[in-house]
C-alpha positions, -999 to 999 in steps of 0.1 A, spaced: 461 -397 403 478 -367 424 516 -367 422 534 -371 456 550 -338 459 573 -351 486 586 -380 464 589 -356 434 608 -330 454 635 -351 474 629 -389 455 617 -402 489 582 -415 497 560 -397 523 541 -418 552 506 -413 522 522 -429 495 502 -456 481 473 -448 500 453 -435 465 463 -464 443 457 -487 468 418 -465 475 420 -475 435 432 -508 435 403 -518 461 373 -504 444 386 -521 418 380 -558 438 420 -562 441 415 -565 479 453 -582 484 468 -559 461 456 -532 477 469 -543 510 501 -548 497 501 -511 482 490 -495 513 486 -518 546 468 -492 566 435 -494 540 416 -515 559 423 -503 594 420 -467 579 385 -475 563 378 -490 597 386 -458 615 368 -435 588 332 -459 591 334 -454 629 337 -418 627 312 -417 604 285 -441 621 294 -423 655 282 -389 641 249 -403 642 248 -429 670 270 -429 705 289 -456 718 301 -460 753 329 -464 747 337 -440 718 362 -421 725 386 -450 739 377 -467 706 385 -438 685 420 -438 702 428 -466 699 419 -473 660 442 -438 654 472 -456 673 464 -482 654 466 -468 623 500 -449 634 519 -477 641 507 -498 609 515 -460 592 554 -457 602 557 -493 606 549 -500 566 569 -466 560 601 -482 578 598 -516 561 598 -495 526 624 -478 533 648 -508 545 640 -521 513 646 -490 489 684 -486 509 689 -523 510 
């Protein structure tokens, strides 16, 4: 796995960490471990078949869609980031 130069350099974690062992932990059939590691997996999976399947096909609707899966995907981002952190300085 890739080091976290963020978390090497200044000991904190950066908004990505977890997101590789928890790609791991999920192809390895560890589906609530994975979530735990890295909430944003499933919504980020989500977000990355969409774009994927809307390369080939068009929705209506797509770019609202699209939006809305990336805000998505912020707020579960910062929001798990936050929660880590409280617990670190706690």
């Amino acid at each position: 796995m890739f080091p976290c130069l963020n978390k090497k350099l200044f000991g904190l974690e950066c908004y990505g960490c977890g997101a590789q062992r928890s790609l791991a932990l999920l192809l390895k059939g560890n589906y609530t471990g994975a979530f735990h590691m890295y909430p944003a997996i499933y919504t980020l999976l989500i977000l990355l078949g969409f774009l994927v399947l809307n390369l080939f096909f068009k929705f209506k609707y797509d770019y609202t869609i699209k939006i809305g899966l990336i805000i998505l995907n912020a707020f579960i981002i910062v929001g798990s980031y936050f929660y880590k952190m409280i617990l670190i300085f706690n």
